[in-house]
C-alpha positions, 0 to 999 in steps of 0.5 A, spaced: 599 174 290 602 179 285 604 175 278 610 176 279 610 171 285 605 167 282 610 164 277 616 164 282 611 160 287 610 155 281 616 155 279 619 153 285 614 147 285 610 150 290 602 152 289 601 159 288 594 162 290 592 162 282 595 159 276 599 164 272 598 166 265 601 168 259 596 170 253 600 170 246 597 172 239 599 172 231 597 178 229 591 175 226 588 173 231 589 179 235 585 183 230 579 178 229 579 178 237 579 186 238 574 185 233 569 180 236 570 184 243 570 191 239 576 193 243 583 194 240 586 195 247 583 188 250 591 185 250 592 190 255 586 186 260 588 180 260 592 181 266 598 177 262 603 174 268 610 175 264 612 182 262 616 180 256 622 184 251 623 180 244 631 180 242 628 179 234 626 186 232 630 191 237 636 192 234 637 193 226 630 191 223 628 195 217 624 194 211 628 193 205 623 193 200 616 191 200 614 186 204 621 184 205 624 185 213 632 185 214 634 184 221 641 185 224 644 179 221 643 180 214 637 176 213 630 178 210 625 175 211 618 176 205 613 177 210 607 179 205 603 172 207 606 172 214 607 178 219 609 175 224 615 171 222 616 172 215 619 166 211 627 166 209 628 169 202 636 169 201 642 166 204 647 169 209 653 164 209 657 158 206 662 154 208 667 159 203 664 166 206 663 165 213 671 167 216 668 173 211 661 174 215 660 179 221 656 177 227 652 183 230 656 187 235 652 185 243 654 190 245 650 195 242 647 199 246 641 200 243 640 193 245 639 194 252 635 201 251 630 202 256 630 195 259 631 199 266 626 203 265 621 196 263 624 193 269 621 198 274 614 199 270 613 192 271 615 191 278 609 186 279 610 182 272 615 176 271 620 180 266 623 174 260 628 177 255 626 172 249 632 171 245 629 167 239 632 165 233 637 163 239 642 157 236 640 152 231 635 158 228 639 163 227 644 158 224 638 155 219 636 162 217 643 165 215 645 157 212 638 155 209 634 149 213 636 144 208 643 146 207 645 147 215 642 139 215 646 136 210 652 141 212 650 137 218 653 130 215 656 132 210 661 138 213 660 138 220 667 143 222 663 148 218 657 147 222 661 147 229 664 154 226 657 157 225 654 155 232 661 157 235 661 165 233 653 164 235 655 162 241 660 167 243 654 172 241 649 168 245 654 168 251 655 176 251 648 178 250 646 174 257 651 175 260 649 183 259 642 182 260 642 178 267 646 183 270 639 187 270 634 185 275 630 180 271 627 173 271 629 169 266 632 169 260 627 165 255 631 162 248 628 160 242 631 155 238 626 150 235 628 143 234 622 138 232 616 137 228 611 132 229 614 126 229 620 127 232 627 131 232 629 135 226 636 133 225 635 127 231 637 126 238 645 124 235 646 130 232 643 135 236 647 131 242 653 133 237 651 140 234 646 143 240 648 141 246 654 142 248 652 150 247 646 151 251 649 148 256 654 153 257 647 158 255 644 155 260 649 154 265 651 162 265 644 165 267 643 159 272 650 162 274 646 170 274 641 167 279 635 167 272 631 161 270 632 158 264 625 158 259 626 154 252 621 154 247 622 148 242 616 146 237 615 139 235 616 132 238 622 134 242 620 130 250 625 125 249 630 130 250 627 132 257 633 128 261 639 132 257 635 139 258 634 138 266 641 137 266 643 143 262 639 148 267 633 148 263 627 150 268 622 151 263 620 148 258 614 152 251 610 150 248 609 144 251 604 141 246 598 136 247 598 134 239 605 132 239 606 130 247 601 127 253 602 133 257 600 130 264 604 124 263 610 129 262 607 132 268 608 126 273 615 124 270 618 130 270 614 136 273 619 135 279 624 138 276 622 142 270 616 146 270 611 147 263 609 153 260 604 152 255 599 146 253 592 149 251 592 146 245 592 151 238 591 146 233 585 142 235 581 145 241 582 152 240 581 152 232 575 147 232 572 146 239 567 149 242 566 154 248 565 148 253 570 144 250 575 150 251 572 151 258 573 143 260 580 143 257 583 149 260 581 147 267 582 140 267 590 143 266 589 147 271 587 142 276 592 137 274 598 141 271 598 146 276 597 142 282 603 142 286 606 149 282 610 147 276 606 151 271 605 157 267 598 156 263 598 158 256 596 157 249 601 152 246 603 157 241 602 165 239 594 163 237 593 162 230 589 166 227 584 160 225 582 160 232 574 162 233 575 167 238 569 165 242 573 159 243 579 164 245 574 168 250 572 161 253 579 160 255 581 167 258 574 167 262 576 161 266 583 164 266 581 170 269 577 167 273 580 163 277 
């Protein structure tokens, strides 16, 4: 089977010949691992199932002053401790300037550039257009994660307003990128925390469902798959995402969830993408702990289809790279 075929066999709940993968790194980790395999190209071997282009940084994102981004919203990012995401340094919108603020244009052809080209060269990859920052992020960033929770309570039209003209963004650009040949339209939009629901279930059932329902809906109409990635404590949610369209849910998390569990409940109809875990075993296991965990999710997660193997996040950089090598090796070696 080509990767490609693996993950449609997997996700039609059937068993593929190999479980698929999909290998993510921070950038820390990526270098300590060329480092410990005096290989800068090692990413290029891992025989990654998906081939995925990222929304985040394809139109409009430029450096503003040092360590500090700016994407095509307006918001900039301090990237001087992290460079992979950056934290929010100012604020985009309020109750009094939103009629005044001006989405992005989805239009823009920059946007789609190259994607048929991408699409041919990865003819036997699974190809995902990851659109993160989807809703509730992109809401938070331009807002503030403080403010749009208590805008949530204490002004409510306002945060109906803001997810509204997001929604109309998100709905164009999927409607224009599933008219290309590709699988699945992955949506970022983290929702939870350790211990549960950031903004609990009543007001994301208020705010957040309604509008990935249509996002949903609308690539499930193209004939995509649906991937969500959604840190945190978020199952109780599994239901109401099944009958949004969802197919696929990341990071499917063991600190936060028993993942083989959520496999026997739901694994009939949603698929998981994720579950080795980056906060315990990858940081501070052992090679053979490592090895056990990784083919014990392969044995039980992955039978009957249904799963996408993977680190639970892009792995952090405090994860010992002889752990990281035990992973791919048994990955690789199925």
């Amino acid at each position: 089977m080509t990767n490609k075929k693996r993950v449609l066999t997997s996700l039609r709940h059937s068993q593929p010949d190999k479980i698929p993968y999909n290998i993510e790194f921070t950038s820390d980790a990526r270098n300590n691992m060329a480092r410990y395999l005096n290989d800068p190209n090692f990413q290029e071997k891992l025989n990654n199932a998906f081939a995925m282009i990222s929304l985040r940084r394809k139109v409009g994102y430029r450096q503003v002053a040092e360590n500090i981004w700016e994407d095509e919203f307006g918001v900039r990012y301090d990237c001087s401790e992290n460079v992979d995401i950056g934290t929010i340094c100012n604020q985009q919108v309020s109750p009094e300037t939103l009629d005044e603020y001006v989405f992005p244009d989805p239009d823009n052809p920059l946007r789609y550039e190259g994607l048929g080209e991408f699409i041919n060269a990865n003819k036997n990859q699974f190809v995902v257009i990851n659109h993160g920052f989807s809703l509730f992020e992109r809401a938070w960033t331009l807002r503030g994660m403080e403010n749009i929770l208590m805008d949530m309570m204490a002004n409510p039209k306002f945060v109906h307003e803001l997810l509204d003209r997001q929604l109309a963004f998100n709905l164009r650009i999927i409607e224009r990128f599933c008219s290309y040949d590709i699988d699945a339209m992955l949506f970022g939009d983290d929702w939870g925390q350790q211990r549960g629901l950031l903004m609990g279930p009543k007001l994301w059932r208020e705010f957040i469902k309604p509008r990935i329902t249509q996002m949903y809906r609308l690539a499930k109409a193209k004939g995509k798959f649906v991937m969500i990635h959604s840190c945190g404590k978020v199952q109780e949610l599994f239901p109401e995402l099944i009958e949004a369209g969802l197919d696929v849910f990341n990071p499917f998390q063991p600190e936060v969830m028993d993942v083989y569990a959520a496999k026997q409940q739901f694994g009939n109809e949603l698929s998981f993408y994720g579950g080795i875990s980056t906060q315990k075993t990858l940081p501070y296991g052992t090679p053979a702990q490592v090895k056990d965990e990784v083919r014990r999710l392969l044995d039980k997660i992955g039978e009957s289809g249904g799963y996408i193997a993977a680190p639970a996040h892009g792995i952090p950089g405090d994860a010992k790279p002889e752990n990281i090598n035990a992973m791919i090796e048994v990955l690789q070696n199925q």
